[in-house]
VOTORDO-145445 format. One line per field, with one value per residue: residue number from 1; x negated, y negated, z negated of N, C-alpha, C in turn. Coordinates in steps of 0.05 Angstrom, whole numbers. Layout:
% VOTORDO-145445
i	[NUM_...]
n.east	[X_...]
n.north	[Y_...]
n.up	[Z_...]
ca.east	[X_...]
ca.north	[Y_...]
ca.up	[Z_...]
c.east	[X_...]
c.north	[Y_...]
c.up	[Z_...]
END
This chain:
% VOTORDO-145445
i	[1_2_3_4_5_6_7_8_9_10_11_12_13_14_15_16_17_18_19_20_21_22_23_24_25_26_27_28_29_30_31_32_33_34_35_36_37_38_39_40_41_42_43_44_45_46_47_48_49_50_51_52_53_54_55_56_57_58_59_60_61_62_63_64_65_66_67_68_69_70_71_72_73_74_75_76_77_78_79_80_81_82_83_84_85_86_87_88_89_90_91_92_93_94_95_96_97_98_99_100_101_102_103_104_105_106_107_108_109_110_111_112_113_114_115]
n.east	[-2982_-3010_-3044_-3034_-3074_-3049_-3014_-3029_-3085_-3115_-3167_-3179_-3208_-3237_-3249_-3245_-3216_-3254_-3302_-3283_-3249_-3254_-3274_-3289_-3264_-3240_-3244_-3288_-3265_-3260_-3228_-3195_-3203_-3184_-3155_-3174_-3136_-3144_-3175_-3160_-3139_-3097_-3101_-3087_-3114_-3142_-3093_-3074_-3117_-3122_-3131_-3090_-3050_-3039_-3033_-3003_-2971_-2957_-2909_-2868_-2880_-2861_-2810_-2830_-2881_-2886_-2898_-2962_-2978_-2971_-3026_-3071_-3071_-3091_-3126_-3173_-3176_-3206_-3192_-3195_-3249_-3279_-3288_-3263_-3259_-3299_-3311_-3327_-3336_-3375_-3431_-3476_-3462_-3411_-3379_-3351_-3339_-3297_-3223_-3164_-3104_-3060_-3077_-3123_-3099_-3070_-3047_-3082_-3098_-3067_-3070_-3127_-3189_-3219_-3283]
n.north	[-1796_-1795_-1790_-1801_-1827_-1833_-1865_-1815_-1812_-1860_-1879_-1824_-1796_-1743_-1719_-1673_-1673_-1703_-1670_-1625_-1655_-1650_-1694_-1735_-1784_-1804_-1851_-1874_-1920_-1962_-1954_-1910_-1857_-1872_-1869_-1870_-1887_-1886_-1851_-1796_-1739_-1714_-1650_-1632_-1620_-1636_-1650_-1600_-1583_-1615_-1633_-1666_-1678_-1720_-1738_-1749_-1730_-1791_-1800_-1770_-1792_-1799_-1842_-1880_-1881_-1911_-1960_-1955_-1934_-1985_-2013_-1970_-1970_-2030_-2033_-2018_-2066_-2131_-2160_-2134_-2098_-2103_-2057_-2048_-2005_-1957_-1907_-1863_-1829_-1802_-1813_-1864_-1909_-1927_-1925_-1966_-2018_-2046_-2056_-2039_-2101_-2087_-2036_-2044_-2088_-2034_-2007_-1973_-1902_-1860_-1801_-1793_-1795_-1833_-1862]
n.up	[2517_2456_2398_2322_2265_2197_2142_2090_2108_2081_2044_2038_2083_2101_2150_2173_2211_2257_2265_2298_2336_2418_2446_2415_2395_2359_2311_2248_2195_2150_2107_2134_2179_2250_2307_2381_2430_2481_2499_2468_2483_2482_2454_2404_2365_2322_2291_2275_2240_2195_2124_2094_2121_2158_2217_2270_2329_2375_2391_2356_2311_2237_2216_2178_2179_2229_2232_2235_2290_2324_2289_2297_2346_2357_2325_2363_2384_2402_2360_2308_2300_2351_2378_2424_2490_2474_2499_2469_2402_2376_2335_2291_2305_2317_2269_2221_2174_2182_2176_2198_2183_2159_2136_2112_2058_2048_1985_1936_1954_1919_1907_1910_1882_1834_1853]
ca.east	[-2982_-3033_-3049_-3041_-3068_-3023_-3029_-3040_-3113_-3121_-3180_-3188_-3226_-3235_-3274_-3246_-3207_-3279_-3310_-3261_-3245_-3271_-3281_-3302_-3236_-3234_-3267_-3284_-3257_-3271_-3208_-3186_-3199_-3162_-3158_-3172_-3113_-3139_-3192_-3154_-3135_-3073_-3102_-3078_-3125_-3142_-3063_-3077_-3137_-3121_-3120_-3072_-3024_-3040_-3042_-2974_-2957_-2951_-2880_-2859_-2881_-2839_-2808_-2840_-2904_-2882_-2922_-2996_-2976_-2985_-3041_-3085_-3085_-3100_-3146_-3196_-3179_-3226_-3187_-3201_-3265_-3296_-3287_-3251_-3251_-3329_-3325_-3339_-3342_-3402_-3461_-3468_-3460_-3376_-3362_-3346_-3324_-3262_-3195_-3131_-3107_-3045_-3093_-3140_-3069_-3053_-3054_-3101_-3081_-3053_-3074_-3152_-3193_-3233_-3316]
ca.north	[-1791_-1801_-1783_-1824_-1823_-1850_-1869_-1806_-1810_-1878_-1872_-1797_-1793_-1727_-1715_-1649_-1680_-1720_-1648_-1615_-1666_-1646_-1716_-1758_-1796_-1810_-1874_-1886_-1946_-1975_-1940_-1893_-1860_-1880_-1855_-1878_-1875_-1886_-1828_-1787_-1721_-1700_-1633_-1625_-1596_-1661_-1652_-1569_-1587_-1651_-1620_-1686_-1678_-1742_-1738_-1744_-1746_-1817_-1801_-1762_-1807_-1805_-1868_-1888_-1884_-1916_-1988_-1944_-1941_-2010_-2013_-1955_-1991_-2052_-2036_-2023_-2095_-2156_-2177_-2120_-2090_-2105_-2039_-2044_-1981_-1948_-1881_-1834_-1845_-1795_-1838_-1883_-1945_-1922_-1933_-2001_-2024_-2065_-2041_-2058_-2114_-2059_-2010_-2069_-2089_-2019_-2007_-1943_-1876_-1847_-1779_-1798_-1795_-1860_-1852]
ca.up	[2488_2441_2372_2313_2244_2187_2114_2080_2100_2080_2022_2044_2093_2100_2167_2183_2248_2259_2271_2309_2369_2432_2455_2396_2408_2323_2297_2222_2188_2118_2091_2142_2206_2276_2342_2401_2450_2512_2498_2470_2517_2468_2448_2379_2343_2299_2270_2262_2221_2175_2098_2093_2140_2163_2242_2293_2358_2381_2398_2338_2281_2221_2206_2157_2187_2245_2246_2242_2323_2325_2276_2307_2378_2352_2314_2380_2395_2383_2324_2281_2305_2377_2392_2457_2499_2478_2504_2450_2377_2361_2329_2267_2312_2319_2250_2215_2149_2176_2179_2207_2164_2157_2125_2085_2056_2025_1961_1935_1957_1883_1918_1905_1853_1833_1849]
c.east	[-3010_-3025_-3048_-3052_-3060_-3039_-3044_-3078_-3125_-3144_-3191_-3214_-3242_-3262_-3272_-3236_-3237_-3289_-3305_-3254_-3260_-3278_-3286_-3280_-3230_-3260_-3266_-3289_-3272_-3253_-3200_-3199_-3177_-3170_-3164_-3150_-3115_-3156_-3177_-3131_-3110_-3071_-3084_-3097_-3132_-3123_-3067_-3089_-3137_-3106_-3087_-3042_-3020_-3036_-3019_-2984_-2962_-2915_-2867_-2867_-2862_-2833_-2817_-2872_-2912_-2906_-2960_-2994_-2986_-3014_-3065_-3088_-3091_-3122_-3187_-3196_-3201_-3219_-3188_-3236_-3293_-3290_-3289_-3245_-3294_-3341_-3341_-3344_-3362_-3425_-3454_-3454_-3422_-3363_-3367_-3328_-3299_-3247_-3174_-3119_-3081_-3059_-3111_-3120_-3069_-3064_-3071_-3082_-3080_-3069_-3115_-3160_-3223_-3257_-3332]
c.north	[-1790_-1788_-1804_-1819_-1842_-1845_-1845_-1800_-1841_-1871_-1842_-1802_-1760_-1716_-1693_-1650_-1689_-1695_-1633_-1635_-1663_-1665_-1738_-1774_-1813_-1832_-1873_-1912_-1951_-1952_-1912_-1883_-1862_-1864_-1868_-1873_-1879_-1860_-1808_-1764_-1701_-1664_-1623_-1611_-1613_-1651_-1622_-1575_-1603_-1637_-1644_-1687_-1711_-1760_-1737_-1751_-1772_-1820_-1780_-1766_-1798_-1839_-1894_-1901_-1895_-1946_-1980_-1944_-1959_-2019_-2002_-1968_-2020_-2052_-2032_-2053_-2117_-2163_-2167_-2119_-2094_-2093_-2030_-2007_-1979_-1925_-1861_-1838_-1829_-1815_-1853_-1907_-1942_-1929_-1956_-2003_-2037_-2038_-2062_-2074_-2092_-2044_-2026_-2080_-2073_-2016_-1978_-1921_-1861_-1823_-1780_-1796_-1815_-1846_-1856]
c.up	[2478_2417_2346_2279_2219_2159_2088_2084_2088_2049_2016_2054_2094_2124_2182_2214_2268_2280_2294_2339_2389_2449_2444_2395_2374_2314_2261_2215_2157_2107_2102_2164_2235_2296_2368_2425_2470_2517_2490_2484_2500_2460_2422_2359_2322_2280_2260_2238_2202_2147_2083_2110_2155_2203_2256_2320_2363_2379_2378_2301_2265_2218_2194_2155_2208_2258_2242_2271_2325_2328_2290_2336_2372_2340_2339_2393_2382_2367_2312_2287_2324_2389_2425_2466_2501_2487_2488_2421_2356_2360_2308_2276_2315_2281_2235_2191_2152_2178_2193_2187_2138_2127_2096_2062_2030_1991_1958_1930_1918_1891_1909_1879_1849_1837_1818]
END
């Protein structure tokens, strides 16, 4: 099991999960941040912490939220990112303006408020 995070952070971005992981395991995206699922060591404290509620299980998605699974492991693949498997996602060099095309896609979180 892994961790996954889902659309309510999309345009957040919040940062408070960022902080809080005790293995860097959380990448930032253009829109959102992801997880890493081979790094991540299924603590939970990401999902405690997320003012969004944005964070599941792997295996207790809602529905709804179901193809970020997908999305979130794909997105360490060469067709979104490069990523791969980097071992740790403290440092500027971990974050990257793409997104999952998924995430590039959505429309703007309503929940936001324009810059």
């Amino acid at each position: 099991m892994a961790y996954v995070i889902t659309s309510p952070c999309i345009d957040v971005k919040d940062g408070a999960c960022v902080d809080v992981c005790p293995v860097d395991c959380i990448y930032e995206g253009g829109r959102m941040f992801y997880i890493q699922p081979d790094e991540c060591i299924d603590c939970g404290i990401c999902e405690s912490i997320c003012p969004v509620a944005a964070i599941y299980p792997d295996d207790d998605l809602p529905a709804e939220e179901a193809p970020f699974l997908a999305a979130n492991r794909a997105y360490f693949g060469a067709e979104v990112t490069g990523l791969g498997r980097p071992g740790g996602a403290s440092g500027e060099k971990h974050r990257r303006d793409a997104d999952h095309p998924l995430i590039a896609a959505a429309p703007a979180n309503p929940d936001t408020k324009a810059s």
